[in-house]
C-alpha positions in Angstrom: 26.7 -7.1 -39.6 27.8 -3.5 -38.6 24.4 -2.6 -37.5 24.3 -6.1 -35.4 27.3 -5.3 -33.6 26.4 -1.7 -32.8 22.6 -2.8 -31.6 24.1 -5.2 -29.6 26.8 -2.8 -28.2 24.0 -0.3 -27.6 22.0 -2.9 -25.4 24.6 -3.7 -23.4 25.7 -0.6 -22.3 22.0 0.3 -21.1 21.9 -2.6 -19.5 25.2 -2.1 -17.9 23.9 1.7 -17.0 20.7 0.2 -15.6 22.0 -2.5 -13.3 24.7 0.3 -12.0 21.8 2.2 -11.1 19.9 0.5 -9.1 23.0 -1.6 -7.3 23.7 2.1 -6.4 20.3 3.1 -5.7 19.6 -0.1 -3.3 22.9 0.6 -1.3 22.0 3.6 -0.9 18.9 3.5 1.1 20.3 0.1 3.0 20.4 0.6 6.6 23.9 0.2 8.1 22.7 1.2 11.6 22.2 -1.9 14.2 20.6 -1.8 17.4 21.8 -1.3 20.4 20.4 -3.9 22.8 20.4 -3.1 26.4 19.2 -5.8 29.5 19.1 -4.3 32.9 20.4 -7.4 34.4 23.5 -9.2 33.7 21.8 -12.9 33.5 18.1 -13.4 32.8 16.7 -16.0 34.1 12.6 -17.2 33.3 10.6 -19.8 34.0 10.1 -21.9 31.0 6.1 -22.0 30.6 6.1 -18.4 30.9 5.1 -16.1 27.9 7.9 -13.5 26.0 7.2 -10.5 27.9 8.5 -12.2 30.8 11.7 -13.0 28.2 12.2 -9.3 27.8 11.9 -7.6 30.6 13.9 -5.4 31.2 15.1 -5.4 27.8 15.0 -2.1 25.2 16.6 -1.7 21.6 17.7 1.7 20.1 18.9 2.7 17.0 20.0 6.2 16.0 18.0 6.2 12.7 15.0 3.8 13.3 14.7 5.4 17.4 13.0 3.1 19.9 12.7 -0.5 18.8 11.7 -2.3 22.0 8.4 -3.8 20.4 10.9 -5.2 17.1 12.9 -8.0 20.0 12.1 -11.2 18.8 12.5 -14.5 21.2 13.8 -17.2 19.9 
């Protein structure tokens, strides 16, 4: 029974020691940087049957880690 309870206290404490590591190791390397969006004009306004690029004009995205991320804008 002794050798039970130390197996088992054995396997939990790597498994404890493993999921520490890689909550640690994932927060780490998450990005906590967001993008500064910028329009030129106060209001955009676009004609409905016309394509994205007509969305974002005008419009850039910056980020101090990831640099120019313009060509990431997604209309929805």
């Amino acid at each position: 029974m002794k050798v039970y309870r130390n197996t088992v206290i054995v396997l939990f404490s790597l498994s404890l020691l493993v999921f520490l590591y890689s909550e640690i190791f994932v927060n780490l390397k998450k990005d906590t940087t967001y993008p500064e969006i910028v329009c030129d004009s106060g209001l955009v306004k676009v004609n409905v049957t016309k394509g994205e690029k007509e969305f974002l004009k005008g419009v850039t995205a910056f980020d101090e880690k990831d640099g120019d991320l313009t060509d990431r804008i997604i209309v929805e």
